[in-house]
ZADOLUM-771118 format. One record per residue (C-alpha): residue number from 1; residue in three letters; x, y, z. Coordinates in steps of 0.2 Angstrom, whole numbers, plus 2048, in hexadecimal, padded with zeros to 3 digits. Example, Ala and Ser with C-alpha at 12.3 -4.5 7.8 and 13.67 -1.06 7.14 Angstrom:
ZADOLUM-771118
- seq/type/east/north/up
- 1/Ala/83E/7EA/827
- 2/Ser/844/7FB/824
END
This chain:
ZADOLUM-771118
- seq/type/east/north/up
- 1/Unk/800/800/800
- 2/Unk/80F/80C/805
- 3/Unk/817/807/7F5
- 4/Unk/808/80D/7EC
- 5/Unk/805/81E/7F4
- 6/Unk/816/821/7F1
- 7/Unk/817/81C/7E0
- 8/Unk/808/826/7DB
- 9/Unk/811/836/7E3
- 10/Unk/821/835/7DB
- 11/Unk/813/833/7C9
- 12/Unk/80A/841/7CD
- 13/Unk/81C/84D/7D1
- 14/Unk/823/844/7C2
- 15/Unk/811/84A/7B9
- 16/Unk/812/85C/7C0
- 17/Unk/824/85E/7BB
- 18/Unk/81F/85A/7A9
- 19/Unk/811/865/7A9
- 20/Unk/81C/874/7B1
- 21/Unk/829/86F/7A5
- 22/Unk/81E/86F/793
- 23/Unk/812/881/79A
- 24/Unk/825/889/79B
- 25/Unk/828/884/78B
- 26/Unk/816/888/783
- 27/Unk/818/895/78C
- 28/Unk/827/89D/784
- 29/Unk/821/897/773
- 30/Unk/811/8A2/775
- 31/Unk/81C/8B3/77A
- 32/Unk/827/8AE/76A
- 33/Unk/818/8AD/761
- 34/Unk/813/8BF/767
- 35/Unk/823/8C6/764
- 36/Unk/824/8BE/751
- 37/Unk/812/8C7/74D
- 38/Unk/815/8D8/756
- 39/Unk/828/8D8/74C
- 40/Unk/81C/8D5/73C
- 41/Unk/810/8E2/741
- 42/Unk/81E/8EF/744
- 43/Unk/824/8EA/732
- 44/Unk/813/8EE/72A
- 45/Unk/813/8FC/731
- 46/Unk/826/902/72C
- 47/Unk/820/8FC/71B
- 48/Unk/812/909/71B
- 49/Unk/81A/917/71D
- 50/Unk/82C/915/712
- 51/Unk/81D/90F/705
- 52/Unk/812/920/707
- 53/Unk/824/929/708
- 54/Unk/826/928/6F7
- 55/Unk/814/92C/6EE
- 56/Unk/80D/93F/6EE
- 57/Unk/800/93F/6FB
- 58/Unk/7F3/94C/6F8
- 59/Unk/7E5/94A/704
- 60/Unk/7E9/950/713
- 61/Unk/7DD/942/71D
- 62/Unk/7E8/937/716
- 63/Unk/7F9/940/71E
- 64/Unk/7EF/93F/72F
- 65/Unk/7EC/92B/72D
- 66/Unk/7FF/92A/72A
- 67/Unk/803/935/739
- 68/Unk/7F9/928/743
- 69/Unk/803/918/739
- 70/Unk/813/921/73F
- 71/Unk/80F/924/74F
- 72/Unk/80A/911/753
- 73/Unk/819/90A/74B
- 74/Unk/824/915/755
- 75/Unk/81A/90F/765
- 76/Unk/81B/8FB/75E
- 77/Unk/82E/8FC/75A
- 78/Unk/833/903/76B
- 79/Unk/828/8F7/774
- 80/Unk/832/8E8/765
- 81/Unk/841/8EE/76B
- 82/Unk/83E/8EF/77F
- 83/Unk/839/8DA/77D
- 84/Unk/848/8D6/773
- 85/Unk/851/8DE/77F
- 86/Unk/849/8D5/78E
- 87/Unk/84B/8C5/784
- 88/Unk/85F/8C6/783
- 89/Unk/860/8CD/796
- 90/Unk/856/8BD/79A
- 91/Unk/848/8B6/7A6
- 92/Unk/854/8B9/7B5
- 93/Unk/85A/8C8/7B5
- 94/Unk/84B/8CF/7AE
- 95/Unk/842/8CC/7BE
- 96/Unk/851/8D2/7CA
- 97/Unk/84E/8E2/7C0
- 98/Unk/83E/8E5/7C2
- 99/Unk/83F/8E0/7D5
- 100/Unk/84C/8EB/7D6
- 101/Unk/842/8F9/7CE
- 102/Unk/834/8F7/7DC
- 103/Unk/83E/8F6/7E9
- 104/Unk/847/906/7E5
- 105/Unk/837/90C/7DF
- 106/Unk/841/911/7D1
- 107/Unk/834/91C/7C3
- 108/Unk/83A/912/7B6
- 109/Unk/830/905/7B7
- 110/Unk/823/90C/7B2
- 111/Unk/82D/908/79F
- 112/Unk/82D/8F6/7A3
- 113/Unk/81D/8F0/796
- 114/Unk/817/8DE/796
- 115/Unk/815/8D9/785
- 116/Unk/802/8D1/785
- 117/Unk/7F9/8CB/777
- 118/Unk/7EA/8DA/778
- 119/Unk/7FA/8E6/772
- 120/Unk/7FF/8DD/765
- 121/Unk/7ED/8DC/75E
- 122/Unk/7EE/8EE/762
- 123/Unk/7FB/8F0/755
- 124/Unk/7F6/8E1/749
- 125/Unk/7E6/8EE/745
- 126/Unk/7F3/8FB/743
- 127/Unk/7FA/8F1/735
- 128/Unk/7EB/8ED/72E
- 129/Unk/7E7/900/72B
- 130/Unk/7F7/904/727
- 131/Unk/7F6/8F6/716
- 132/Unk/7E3/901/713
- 133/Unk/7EE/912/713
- 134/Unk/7F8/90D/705
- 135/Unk/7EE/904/6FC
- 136/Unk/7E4/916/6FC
- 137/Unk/7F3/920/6FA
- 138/Unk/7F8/916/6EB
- 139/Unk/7E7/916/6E6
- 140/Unk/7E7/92D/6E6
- 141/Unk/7F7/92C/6E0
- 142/Unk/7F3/922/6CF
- 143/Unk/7F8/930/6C3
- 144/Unk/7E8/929/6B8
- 145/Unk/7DF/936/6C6
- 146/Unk/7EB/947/6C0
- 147/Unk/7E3/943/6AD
- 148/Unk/7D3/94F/6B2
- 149/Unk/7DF/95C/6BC
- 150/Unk/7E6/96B/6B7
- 151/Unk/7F4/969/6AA
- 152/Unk/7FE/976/6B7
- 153/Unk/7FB/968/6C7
- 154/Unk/7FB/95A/6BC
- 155/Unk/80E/960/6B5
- 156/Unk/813/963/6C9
- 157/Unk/80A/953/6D1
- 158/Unk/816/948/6C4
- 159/Unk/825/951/6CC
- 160/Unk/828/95D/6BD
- 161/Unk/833/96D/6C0
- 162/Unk/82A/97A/6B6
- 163/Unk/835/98D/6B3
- 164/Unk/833/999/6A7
- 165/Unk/83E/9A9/6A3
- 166/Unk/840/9B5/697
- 167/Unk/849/9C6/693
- 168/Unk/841/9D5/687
- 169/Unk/847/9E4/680
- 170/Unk/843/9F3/68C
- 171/Unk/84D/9EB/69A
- 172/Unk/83D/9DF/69D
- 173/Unk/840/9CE/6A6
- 174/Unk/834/9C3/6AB
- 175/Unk/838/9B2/6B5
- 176/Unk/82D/9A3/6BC
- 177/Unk/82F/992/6C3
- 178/Unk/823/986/6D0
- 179/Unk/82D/977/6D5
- 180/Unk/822/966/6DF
- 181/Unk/82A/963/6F0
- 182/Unk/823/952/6F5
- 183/Unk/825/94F/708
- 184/Unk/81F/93D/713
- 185/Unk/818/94A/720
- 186/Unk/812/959/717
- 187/Unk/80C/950/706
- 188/Unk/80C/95A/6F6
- 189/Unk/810/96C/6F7
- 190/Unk/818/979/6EB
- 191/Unk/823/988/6EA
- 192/Unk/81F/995/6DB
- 193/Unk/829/9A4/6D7
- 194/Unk/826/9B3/6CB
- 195/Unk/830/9C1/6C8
- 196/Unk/82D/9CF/6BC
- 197/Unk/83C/9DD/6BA
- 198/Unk/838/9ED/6B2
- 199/Unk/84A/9F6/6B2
- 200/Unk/844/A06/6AC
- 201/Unk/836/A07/6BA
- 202/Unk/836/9FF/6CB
- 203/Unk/827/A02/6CF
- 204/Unk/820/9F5/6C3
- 205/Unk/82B/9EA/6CA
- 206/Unk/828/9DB/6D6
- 207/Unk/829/9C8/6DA
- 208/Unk/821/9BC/6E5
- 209/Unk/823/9AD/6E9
- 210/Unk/818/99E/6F2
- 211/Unk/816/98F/6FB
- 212/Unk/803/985/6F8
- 213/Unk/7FF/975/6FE
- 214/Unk/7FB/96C/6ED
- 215/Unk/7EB/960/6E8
- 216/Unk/7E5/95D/6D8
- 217/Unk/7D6/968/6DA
- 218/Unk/7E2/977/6DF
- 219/Unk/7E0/986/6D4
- 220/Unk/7F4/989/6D5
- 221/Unk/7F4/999/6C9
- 222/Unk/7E3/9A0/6D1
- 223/Unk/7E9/99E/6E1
- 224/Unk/7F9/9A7/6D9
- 225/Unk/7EF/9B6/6D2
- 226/Unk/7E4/9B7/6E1
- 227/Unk/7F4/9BB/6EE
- 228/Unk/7FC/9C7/6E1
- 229/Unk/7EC/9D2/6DD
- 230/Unk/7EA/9D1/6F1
- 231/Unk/7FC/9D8/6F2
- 232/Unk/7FD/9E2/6E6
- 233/Unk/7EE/9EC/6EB
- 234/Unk/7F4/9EE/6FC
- 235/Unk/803/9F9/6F7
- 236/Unk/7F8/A03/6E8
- 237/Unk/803/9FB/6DA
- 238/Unk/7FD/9F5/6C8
- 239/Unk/7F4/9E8/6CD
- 240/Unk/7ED/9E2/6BC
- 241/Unk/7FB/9E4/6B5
- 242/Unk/805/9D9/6C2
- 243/Unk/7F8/9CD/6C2
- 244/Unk/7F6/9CC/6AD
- 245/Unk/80A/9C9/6AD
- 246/Unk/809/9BC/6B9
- 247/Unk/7FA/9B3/6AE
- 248/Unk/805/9B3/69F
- 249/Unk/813/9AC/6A5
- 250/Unk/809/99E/6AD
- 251/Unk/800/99A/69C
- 252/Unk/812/999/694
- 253/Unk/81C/98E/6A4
- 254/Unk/80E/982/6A2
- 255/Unk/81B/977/694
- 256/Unk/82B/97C/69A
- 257/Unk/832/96E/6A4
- 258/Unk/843/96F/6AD
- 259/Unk/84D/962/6B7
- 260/Unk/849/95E/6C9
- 261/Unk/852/96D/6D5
- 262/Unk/85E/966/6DF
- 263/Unk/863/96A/6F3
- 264/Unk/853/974/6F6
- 265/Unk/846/967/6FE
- 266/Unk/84D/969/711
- 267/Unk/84D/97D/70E
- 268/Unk/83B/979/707
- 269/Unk/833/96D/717
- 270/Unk/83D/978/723
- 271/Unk/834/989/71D
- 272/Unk/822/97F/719
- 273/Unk/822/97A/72C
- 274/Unk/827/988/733
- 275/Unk/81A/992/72B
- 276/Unk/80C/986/72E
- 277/Unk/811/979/73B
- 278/Unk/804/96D/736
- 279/Unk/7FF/969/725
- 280/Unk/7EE/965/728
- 281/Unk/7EB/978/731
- 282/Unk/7D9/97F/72E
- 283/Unk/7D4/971/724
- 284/Unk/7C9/96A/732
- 285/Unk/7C6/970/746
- 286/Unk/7D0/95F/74E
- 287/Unk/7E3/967/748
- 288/Unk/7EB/970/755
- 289/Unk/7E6/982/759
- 290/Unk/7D7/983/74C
- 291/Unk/7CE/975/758
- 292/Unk/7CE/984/764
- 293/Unk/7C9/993/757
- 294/Unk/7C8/98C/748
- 295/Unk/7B9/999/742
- 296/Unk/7C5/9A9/745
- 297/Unk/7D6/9A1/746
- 298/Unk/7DE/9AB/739
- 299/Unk/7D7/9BC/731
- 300/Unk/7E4/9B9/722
- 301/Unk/7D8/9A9/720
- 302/Unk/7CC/9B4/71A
- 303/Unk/7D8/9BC/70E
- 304/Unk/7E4/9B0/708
- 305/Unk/7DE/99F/701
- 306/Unk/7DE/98F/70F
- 307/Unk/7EC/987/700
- 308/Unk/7F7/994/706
- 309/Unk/808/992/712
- 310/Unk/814/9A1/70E
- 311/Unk/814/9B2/702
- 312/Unk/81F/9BA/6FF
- 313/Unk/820/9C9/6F5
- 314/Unk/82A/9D7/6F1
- 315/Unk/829/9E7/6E8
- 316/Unk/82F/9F9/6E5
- 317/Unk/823/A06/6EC
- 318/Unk/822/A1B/6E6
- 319/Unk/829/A27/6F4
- 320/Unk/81F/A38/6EE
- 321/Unk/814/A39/6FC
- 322/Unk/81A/A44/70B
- 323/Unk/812/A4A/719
- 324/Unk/808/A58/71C
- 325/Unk/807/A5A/708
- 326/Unk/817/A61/706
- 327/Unk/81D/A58/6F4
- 328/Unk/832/A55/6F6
- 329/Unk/832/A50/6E5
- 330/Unk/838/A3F/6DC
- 331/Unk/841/A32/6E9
- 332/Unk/849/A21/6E5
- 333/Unk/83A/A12/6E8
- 334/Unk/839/A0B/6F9
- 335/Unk/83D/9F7/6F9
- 336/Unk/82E/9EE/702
- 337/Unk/831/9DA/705
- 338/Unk/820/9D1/70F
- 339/Unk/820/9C2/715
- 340/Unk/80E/9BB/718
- 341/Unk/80C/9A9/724
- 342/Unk/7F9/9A6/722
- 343/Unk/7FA/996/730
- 344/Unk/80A/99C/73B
- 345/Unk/805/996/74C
- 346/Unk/812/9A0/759
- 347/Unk/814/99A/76A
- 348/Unk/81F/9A2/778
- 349/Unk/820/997/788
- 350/Unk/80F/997/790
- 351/Unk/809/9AB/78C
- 352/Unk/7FA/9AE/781
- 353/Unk/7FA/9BC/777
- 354/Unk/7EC/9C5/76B
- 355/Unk/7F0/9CD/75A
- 356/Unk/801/9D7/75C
- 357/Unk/810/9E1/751
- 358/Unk/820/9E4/754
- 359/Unk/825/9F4/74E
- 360/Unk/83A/9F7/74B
- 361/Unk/841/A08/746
- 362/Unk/852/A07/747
- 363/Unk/856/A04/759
- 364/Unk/846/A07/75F
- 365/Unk/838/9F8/761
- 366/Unk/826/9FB/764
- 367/Unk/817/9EC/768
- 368/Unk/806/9F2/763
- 369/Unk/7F6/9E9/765
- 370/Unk/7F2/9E7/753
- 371/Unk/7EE/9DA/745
- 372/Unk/7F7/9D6/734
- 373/Unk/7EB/9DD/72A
- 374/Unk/7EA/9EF/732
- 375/Unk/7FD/9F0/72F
- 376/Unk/7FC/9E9/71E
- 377/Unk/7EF/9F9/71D
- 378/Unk/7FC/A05/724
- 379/Unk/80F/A01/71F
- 380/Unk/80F/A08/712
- 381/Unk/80B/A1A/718
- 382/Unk/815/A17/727
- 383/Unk/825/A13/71F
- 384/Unk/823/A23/714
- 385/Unk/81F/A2E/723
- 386/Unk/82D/A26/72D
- 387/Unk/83A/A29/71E
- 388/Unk/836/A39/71C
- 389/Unk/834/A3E/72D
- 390/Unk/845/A34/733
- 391/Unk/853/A36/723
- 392/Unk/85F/A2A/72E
- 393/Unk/853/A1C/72D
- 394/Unk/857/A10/720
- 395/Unk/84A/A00/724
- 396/Unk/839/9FE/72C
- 397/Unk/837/9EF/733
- 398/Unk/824/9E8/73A
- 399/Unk/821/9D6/73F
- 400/Unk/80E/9D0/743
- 401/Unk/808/9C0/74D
- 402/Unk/7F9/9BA/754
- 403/Unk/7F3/9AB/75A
- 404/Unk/7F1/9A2/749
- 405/Unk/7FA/9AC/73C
- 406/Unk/80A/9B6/738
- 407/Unk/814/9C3/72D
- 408/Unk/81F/9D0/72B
- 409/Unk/822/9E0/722
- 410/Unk/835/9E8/71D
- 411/Unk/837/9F7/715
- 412/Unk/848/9FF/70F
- 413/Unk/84B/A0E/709
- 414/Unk/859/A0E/6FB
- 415/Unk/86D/A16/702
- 416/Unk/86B/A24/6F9
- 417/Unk/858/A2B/6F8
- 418/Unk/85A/A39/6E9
- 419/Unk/850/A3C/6DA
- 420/Unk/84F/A31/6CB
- 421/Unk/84C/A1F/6C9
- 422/Unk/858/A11/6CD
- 423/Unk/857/A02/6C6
- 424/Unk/850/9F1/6CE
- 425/Unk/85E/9E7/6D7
- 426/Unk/860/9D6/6CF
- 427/Unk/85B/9CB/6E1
- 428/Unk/84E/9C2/6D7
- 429/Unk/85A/9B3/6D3
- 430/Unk/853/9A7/6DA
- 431/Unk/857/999/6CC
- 432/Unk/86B/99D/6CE
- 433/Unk/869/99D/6E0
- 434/Unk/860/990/6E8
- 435/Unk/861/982/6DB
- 436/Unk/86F/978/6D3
- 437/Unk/86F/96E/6C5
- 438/Unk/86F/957/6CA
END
């Protein structure tokens, strides 16, 4: 009977000893199993975005859907890479860390993440819509979708340079170009530069240049025109003159391809995200500080189109007026250079501030409480006044900000201010400057 009782003991620890033995080793066959489908999962989602990295992403829902993809495959490659790491440290001193960490009551522990099977469902979903975002992106991207656009888009949205230049008697110079930046983050945006050079009379003079965020619905030379007869207005030059040159050279860019420009793209997203942080600004009320004000964030909104990231414009403006009515006769053209940031969001550690310029003559800087668009109203008069008033001055300087939009204003008077009419400064060359040939 004793022989029994103790033969039947030693089966059932010989029985448990298996059992222990095979759960261990199902066990770590299971977390092995996890681990191989979140390594997977984090592939599908690395994939996803190098993928959509290469097309021209033109809806901007579809950049928000890959801000989400990037942002859970960051999350799934750290929490990859803290399990492989446990894995070589090993079982052992795995546990002697964590004990330690409560015992010291150390606050890194709080970075110690089982892996478990709900988060690696979590990111199998994130794969799963990450293979539906390029299949739609590819899908937008098909260029069977430009054959309907503007020949204008369609030329940038197949990455075509497109410049036009030309040189007539009377010391007439015309010059245009809109190169495609295509950026993972930002999508398709583009940069478009016109100059026209009347070296007999400055004031006809001017150039400007912009950055619009590009779709194939975008009206590129309507938003174009629509900036310039804004500006053009605002400092009582020729507007339908300036807006009549612009059209022209826009009808005749529309074949003349050039090759890609080189060295230009980090200059390009640097200056894009500066003026307007996130891409997706204004076009709905979840993005940033629109979700706050988005019916009165920006009174340039009301001006400038939504497309719109950064003008700049720059021109030659008449010096007759004086104060008081007192003519002083025929001076050299003041230089004006604006720059307008329709999205510029400006933060300042935690201090909220309304509408406000900063005003510089010379060594002397004055804050007023005013918007953009009542100094775009006045600059001009002021910098006459001032020049007039103040012969040692040689620039007027005024920089606007408010909560959800940005600019500037620069006005320089010429070294010597006497009668007669100089000719323009060539600073316009923007093609022998920023670009070089591949």
């Amino acid at each position: 009977m004793a022989e029994m009782v103790c033969s039947a003991l030693v089966q059932e620890g010989v029985s448990r000893a298996i059992s222990s033995v095979l759960g261990k080793r199902e066990e770590k066959a299971s977390q092995g199993h996890i681990m191989e489908r979140l390594e997977m999962a984090v592939n599908d989602l690395e994939f996803a975005l190098e993928r959509s990295a290469k097309l021209p992403i033109t809806d901007v829902s579809l950049l928000d859907r890959r801000k989400v993809i990037r942002c859970s495959y960051v999350e799934a490659a750290k929490l990859l890479d803290n399990h492989k790491q446990q894995a070589v440290q090993g079982q052992e001193g795995l546990m002697k860390r964590k004990l330690w960490m409560v015992r010291s009551k150390n606050p890194s522990v709080s970075s110690f993440v089982d892996l478990s099977t709900d988060a690696v469902r979590r990111f199998e979903w994130y794969a799963d819509c990450a293979h539906k975002f390029v299949r739609d992106v590819e899908s937008g991207c098909s260029l069977r979708h430009y054959t309907f656009c503007n020949p204008l888009v369609r030329h940038l949205l197949e990455g075509k340079t497109l410049c036009y230049s030309s040189m007539e008697k009377g010391n007439l110079r015309r010059y245009f170009y809109i190169w495609p930046m295509c950026s993972k983050d930002r999508g398709v945006e583009a940069n478009l530069g016109c100059l026209y050079e009347d070296g007999t009379v400055a004031e006809k003079s001017f150039f400007i240049m912009l950055l619009i965020r590009l779709s194939e619905s975008t009206d590129i030379a309507g938003v174009a025109i629509e900036c310039l007869r804004l500006l053009t207005s605002q400092f009582k030059l020729e507007t339908e003159r300036a807006v009549g040159e612009l059209s022209r050279v826009i009808q005749d860019v529309s074949h003349s391809y050039e090759f890609p420009w080189v060295g230009i793209q980090e200059l390009h997203v640097k200056l894009s995200r500066r003026c307007r942080l996130e891409p997706a600004c204004c076009k709905a009320s979840r993005h940033g500080l629109c979700a706050d004000n988005v019916s009165s964030s920006s009174e340039l909104l009301r001006i400038f189109p939504e497309q719109v990231i950064f003008v700049y414009f720059k021109c030659y403006i008449s010096a007759l007026e004086a104060g008081g009515g007192v003519s002083r006769g025929r001076r050299s053209p003041l230089e004006v250079r604006v720059g307008i940031k329709p999205h510029y969001v400006e933060v300042k550690g935690d201090e909220e501030r309304g509408c406000y310029a900063e005003e510089i003559l010379g060594n002397n800087h004055e804050v007023r409480d005013v918007s953009i668009q009542q100094v775009a109203e006045t600059v001009r008069s002021n910098a006459i006044n001032y020049f007039l008033r103040q012969e040692e001055l040689t620039k007027y300087q005024i920089y606007c900000f408010s909560k959800h939009d940005g600019g500037f204003f620069l006005v320089d008077k010429p070294s010597t201010w006497r009668a007669g009419v100089p000719k323009t400064r060539r600073r316009y060359n923007t093609r022998e400057s920023t670009k070089r040939r591949p």
